[in-house]
PQR file with spaces between the fields and no chain letter, atoms N, CA, C, O and H, PARSE charges and radii, in Angstrom:
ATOM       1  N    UNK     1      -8.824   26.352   11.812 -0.4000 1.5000
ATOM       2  CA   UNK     1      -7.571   26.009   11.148 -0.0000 2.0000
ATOM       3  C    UNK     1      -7.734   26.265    9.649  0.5500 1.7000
ATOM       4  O    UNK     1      -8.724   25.829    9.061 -0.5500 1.4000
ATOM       5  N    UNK     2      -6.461   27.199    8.805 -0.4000 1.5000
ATOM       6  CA   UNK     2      -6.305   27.308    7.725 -0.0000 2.0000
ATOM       7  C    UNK     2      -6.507   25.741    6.984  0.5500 1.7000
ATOM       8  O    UNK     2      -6.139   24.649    7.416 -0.5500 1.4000
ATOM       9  H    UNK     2      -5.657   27.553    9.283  0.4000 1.0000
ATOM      10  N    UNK     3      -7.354   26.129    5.495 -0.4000 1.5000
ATOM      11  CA   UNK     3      -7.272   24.662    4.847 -0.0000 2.0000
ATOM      12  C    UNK     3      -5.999   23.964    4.537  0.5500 1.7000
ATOM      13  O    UNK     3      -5.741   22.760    4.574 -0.5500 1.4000
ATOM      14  H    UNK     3      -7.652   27.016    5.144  0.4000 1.0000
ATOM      15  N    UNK     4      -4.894   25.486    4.070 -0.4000 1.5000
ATOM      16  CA   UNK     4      -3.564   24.843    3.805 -0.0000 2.0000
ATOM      17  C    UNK     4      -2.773   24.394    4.940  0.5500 1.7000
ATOM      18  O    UNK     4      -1.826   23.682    4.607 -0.5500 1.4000
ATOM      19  H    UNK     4      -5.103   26.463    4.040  0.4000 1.0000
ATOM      20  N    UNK     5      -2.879   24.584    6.034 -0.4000 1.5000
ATOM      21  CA   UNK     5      -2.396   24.557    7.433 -0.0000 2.0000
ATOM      22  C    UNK     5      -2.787   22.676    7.899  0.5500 1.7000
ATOM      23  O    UNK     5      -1.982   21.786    8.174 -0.5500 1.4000
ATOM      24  H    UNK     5      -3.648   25.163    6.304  0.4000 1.0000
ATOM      25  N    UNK     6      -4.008   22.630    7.845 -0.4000 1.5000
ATOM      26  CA   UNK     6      -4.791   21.489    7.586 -0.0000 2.0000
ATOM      27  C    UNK     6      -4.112   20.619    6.576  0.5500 1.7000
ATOM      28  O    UNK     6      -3.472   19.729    7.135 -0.5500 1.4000
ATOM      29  H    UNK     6      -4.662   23.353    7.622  0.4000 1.0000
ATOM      30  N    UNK     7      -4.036   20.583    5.160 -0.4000 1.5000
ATOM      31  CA   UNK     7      -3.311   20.166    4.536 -0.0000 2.0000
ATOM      32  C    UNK     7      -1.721   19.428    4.749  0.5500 1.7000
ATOM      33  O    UNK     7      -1.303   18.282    4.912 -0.5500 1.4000
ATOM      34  H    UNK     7      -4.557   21.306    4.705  0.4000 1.0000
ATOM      35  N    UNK     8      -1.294   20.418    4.673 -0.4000 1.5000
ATOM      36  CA   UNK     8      -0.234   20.387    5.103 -0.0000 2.0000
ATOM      37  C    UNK     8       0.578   19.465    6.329  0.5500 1.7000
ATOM      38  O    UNK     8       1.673   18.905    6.283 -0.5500 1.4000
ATOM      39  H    UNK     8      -1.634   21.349    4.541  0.4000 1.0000
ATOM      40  N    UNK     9      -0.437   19.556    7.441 -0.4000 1.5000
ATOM      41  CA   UNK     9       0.296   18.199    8.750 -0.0000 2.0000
ATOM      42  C    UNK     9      -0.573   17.379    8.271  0.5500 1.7000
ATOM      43  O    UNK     9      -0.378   16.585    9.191 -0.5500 1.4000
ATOM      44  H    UNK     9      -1.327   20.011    7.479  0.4000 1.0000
ATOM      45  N    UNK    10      -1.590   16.708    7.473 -0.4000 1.5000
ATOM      46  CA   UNK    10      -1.630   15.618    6.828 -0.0000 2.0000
ATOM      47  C    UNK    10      -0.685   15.135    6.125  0.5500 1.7000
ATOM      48  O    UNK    10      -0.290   13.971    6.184 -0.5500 1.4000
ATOM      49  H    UNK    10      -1.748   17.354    6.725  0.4000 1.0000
ATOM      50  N    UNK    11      -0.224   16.079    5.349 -0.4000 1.5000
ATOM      51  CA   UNK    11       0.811   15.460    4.172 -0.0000 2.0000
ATOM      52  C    UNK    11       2.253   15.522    4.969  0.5500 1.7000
ATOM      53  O    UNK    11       3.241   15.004    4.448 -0.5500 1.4000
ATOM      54  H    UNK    11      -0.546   17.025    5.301  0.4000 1.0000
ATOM      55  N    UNK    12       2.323   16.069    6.042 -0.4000 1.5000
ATOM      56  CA   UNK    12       3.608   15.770    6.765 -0.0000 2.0000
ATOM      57  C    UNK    12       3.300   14.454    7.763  0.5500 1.7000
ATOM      58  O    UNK    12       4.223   13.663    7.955 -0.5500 1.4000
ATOM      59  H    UNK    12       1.520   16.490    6.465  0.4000 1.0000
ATOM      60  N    UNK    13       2.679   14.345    8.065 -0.4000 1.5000
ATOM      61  CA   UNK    13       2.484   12.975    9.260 -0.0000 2.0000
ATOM      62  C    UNK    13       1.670   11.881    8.676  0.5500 1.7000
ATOM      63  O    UNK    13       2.505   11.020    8.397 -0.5500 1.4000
ATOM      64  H    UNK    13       1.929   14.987    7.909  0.4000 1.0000
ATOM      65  N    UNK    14       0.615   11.487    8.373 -0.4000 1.5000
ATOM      66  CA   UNK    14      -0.259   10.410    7.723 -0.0000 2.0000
ATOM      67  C    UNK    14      -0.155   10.417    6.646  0.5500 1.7000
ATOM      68  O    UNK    14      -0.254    9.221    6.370 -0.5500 1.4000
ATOM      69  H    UNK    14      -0.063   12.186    8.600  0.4000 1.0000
ATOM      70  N    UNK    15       0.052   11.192    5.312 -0.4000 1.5000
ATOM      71  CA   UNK    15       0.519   10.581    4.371 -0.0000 2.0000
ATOM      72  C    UNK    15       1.324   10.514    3.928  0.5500 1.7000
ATOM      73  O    UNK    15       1.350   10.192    2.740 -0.5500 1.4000
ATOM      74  H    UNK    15       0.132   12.163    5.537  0.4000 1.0000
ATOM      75  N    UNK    16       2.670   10.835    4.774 -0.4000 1.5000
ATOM      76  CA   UNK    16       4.136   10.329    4.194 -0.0000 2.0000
ATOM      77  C    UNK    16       4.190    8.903    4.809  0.5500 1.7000
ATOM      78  O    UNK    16       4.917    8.145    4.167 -0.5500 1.4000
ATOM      79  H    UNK    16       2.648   11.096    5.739  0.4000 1.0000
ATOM      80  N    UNK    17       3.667    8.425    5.766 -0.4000 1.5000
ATOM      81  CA   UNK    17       3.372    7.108    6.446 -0.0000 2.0000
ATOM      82  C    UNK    17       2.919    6.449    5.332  0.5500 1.7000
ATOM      83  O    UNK    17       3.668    5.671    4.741 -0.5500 1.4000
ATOM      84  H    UNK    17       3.076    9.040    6.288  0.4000 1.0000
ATOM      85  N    UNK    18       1.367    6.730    4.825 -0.4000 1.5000
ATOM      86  CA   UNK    18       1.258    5.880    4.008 -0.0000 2.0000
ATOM      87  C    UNK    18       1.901    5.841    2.607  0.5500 1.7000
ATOM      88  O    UNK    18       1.776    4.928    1.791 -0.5500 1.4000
ATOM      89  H    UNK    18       0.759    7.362    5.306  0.4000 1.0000
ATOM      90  N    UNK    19       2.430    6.689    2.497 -0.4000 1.5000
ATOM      91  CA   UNK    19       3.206    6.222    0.741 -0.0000 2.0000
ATOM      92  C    UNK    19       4.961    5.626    1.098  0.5500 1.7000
ATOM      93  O    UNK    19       5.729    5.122    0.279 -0.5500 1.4000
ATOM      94  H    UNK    19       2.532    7.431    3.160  0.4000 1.0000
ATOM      95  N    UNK    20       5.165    5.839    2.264 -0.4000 1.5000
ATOM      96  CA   UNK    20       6.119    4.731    2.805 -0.0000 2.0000
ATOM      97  C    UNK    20       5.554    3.737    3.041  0.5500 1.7000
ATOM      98  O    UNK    20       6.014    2.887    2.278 -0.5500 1.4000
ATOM      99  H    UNK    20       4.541    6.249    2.929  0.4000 1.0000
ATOM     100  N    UNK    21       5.001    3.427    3.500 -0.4000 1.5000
ATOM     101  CA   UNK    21       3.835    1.809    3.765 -0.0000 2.0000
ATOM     102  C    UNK    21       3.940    1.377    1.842  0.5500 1.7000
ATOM     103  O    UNK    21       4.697    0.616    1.240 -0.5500 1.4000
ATOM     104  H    UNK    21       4.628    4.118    4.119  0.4000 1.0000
ATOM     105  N    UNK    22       3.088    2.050    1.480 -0.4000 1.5000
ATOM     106  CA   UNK    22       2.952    1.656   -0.176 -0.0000 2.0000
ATOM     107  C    UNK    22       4.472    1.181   -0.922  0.5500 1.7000
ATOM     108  O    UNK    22       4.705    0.233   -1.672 -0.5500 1.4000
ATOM     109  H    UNK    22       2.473    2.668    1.969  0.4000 1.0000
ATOM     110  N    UNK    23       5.124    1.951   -0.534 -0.4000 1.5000
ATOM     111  CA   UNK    23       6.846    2.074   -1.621 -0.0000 2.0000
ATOM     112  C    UNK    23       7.174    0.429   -0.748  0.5500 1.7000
ATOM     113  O    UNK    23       7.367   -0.592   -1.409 -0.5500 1.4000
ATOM     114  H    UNK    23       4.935    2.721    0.075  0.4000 1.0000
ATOM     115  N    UNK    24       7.185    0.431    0.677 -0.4000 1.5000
ATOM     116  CA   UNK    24       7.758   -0.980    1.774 -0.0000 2.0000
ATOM     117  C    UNK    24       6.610   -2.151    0.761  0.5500 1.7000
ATOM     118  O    UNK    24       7.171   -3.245    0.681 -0.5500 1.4000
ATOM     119  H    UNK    24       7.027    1.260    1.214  0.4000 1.0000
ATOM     120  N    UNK    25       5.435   -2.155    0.137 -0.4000 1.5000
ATOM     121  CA   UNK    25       4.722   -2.782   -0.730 -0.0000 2.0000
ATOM     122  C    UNK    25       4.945   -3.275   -1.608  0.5500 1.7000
ATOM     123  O    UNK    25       4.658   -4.442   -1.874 -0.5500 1.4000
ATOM     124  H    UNK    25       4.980   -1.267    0.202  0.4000 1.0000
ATOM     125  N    UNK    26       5.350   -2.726   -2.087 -0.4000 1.5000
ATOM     126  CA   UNK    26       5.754   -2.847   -3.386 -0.0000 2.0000
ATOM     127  C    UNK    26       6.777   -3.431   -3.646  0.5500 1.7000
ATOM     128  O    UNK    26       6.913   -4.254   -4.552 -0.5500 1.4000
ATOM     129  H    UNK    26       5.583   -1.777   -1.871  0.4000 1.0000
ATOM     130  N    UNK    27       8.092   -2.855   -2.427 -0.4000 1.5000
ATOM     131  CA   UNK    27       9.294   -3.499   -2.968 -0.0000 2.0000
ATOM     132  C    UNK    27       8.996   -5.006   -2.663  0.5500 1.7000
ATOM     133  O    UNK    27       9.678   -5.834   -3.267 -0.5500 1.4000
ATOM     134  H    UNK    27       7.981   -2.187   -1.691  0.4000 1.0000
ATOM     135  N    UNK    28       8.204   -5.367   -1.933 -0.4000 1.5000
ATOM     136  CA   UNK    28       8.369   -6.404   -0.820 -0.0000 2.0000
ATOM     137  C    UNK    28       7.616   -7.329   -1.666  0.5500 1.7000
ATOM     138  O    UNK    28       7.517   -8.495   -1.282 -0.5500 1.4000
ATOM     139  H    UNK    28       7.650   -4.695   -1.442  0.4000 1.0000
ATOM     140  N    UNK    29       6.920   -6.866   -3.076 -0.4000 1.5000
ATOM     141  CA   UNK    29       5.776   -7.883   -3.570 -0.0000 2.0000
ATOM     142  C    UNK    29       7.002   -7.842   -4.978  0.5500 1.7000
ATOM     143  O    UNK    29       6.938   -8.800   -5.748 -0.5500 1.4000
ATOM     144  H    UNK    29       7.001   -5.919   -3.387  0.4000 1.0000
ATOM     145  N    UNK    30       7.711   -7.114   -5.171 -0.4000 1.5000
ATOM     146  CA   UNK    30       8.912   -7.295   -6.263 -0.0000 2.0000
ATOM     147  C    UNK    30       9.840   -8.374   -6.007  0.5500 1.7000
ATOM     148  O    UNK    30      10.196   -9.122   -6.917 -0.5500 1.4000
ATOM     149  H    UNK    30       7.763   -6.336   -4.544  0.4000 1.0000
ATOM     150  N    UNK    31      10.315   -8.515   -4.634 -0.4000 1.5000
ATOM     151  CA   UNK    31      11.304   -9.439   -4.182 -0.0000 2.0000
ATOM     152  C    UNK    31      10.875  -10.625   -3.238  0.5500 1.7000
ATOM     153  O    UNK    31      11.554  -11.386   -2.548 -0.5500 1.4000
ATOM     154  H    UNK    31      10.026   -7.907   -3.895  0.4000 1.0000
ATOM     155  N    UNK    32       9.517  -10.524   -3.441 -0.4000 1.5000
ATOM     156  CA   UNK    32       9.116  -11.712   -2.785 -0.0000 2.0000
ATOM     157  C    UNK    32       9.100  -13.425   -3.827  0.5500 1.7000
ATOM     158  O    UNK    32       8.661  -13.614   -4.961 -0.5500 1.4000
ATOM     159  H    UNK    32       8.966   -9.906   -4.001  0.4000 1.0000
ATOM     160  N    UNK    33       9.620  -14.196   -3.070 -0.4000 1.5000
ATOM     161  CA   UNK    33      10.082  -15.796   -3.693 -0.0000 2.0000
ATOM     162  C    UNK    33       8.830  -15.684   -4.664  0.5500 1.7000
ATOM     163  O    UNK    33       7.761  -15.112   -4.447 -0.5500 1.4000
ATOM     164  H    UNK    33       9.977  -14.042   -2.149  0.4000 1.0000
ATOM     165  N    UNK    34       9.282  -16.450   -5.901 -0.4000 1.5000
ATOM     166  CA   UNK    34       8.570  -16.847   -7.055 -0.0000 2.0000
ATOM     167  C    UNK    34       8.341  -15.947   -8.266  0.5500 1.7000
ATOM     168  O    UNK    34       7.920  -16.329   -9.358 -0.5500 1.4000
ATOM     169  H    UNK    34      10.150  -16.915   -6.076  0.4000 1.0000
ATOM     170  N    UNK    35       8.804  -14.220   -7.795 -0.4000 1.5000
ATOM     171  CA   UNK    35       8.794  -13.198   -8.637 -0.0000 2.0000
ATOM     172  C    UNK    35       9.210  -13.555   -9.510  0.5500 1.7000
ATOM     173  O    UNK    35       8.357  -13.675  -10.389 -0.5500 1.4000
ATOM     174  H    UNK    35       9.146  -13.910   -6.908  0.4000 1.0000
ATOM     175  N    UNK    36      10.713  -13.982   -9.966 -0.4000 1.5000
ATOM     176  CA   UNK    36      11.557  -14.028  -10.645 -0.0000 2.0000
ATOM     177  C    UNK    36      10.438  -14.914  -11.792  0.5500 1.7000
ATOM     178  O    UNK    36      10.369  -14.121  -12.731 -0.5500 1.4000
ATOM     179  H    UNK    36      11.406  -13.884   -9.252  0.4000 1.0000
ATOM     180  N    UNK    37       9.943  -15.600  -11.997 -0.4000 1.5000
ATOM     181  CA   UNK    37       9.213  -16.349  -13.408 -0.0000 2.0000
ATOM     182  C    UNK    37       8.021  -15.636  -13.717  0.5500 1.7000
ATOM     183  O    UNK    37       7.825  -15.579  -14.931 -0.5500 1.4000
ATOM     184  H    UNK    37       9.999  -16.244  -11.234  0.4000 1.0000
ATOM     185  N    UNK    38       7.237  -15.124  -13.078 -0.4000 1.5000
ATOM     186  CA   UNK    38       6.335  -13.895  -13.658 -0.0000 2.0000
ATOM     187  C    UNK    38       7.168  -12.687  -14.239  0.5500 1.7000
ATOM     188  O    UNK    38       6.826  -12.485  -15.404 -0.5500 1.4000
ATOM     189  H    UNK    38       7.396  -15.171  -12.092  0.4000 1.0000
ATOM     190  N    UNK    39       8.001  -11.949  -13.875 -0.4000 1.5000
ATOM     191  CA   UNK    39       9.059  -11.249  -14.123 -0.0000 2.0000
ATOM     192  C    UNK    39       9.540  -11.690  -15.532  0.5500 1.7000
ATOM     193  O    UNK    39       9.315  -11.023  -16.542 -0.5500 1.4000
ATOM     194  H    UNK    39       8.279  -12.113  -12.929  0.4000 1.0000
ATOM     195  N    UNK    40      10.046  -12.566  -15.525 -0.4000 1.5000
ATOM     196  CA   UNK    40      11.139  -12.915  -16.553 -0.0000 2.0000
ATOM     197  C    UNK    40       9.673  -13.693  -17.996  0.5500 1.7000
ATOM     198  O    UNK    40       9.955  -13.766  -19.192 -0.5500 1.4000
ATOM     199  H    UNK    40      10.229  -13.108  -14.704  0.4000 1.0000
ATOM     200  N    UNK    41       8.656  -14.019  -17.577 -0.4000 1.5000
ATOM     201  CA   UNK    41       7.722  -14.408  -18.383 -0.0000 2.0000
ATOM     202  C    UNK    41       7.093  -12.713  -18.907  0.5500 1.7000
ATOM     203  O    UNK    41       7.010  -12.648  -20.134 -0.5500 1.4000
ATOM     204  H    UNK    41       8.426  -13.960  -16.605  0.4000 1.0000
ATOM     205  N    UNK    42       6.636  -11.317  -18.125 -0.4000 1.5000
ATOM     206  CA   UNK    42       6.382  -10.232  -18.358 -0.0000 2.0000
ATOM     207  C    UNK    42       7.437   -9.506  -19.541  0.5500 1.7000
ATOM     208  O    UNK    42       6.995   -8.795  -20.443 -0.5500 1.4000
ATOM     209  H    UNK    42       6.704  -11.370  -17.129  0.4000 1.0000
ATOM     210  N    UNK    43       8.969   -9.834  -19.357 -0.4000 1.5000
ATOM     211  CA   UNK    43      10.022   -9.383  -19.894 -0.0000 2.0000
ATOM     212  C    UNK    43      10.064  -10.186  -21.263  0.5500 1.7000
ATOM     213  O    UNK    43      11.108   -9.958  -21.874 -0.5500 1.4000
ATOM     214  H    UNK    43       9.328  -10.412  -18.624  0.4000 1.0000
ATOM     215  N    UNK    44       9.247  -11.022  -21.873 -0.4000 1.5000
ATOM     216  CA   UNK    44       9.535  -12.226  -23.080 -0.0000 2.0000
ATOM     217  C    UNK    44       8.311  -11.786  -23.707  0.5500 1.7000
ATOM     218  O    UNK    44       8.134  -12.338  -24.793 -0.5500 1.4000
ATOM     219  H    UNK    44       8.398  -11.206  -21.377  0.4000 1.0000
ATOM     220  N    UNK    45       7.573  -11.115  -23.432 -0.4000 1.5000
ATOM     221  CA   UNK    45       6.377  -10.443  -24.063 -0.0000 2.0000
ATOM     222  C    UNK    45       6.083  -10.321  -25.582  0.5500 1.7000
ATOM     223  O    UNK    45       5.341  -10.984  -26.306 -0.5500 1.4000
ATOM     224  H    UNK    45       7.717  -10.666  -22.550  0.4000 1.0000
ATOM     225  N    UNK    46       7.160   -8.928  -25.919 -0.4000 1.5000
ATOM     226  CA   UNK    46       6.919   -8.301  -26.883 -0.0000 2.0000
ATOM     227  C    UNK    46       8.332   -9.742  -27.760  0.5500 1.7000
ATOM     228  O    UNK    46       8.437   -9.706  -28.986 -0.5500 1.4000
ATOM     229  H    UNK    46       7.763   -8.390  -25.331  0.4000 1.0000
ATOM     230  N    UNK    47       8.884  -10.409  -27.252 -0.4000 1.5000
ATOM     231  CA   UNK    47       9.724  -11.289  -28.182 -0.0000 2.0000
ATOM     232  C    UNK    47       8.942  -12.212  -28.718  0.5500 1.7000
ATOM     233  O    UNK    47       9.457  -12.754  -29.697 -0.5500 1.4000
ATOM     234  H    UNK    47       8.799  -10.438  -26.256  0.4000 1.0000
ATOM     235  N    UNK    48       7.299  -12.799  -28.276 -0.4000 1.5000
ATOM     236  CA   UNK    48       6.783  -13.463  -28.882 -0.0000 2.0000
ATOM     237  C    UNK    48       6.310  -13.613  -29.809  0.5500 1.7000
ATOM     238  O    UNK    48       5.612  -12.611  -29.964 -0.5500 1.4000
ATOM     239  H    UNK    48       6.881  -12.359  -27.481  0.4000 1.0000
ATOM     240  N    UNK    49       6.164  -14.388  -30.818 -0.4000 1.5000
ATOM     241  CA   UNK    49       5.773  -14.208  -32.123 -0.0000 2.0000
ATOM     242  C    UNK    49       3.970  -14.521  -31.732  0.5500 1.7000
ATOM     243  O    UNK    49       3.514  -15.237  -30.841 -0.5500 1.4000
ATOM     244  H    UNK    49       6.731  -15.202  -30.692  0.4000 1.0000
ATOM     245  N    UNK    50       3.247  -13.710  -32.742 -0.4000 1.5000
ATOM     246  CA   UNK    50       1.773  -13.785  -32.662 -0.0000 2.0000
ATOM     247  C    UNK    50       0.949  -15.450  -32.911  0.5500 1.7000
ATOM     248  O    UNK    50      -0.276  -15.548  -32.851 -0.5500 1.4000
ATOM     249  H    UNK    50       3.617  -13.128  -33.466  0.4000 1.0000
């Protein structure tokens, strides 16, 4: 099997899986309960005085 051939049904079958797995991650650790005060404490950052 060609390397690009090879390549290629990886990046069509197992790793579009996993960077859908990753993106379903992510959103899911964005909107998961309690975000909102780490969030809104990350966003008050640069307003703090030193």
């Amino acid at each position: 099997m060609e390397t690009y051939t090879a390549m290629r049904q990886f990046a069509d079958s197992w790793a579009l899986l996993a960077m859908t797995l990753f993106f379903l991650g992510v959103v899911g650790f964005i909107f998961r309960p309690g975000a909102k005060k780490a969030a809104d404490d990350a966003a008050a950052i640069p307003l703090k005085e030193d």
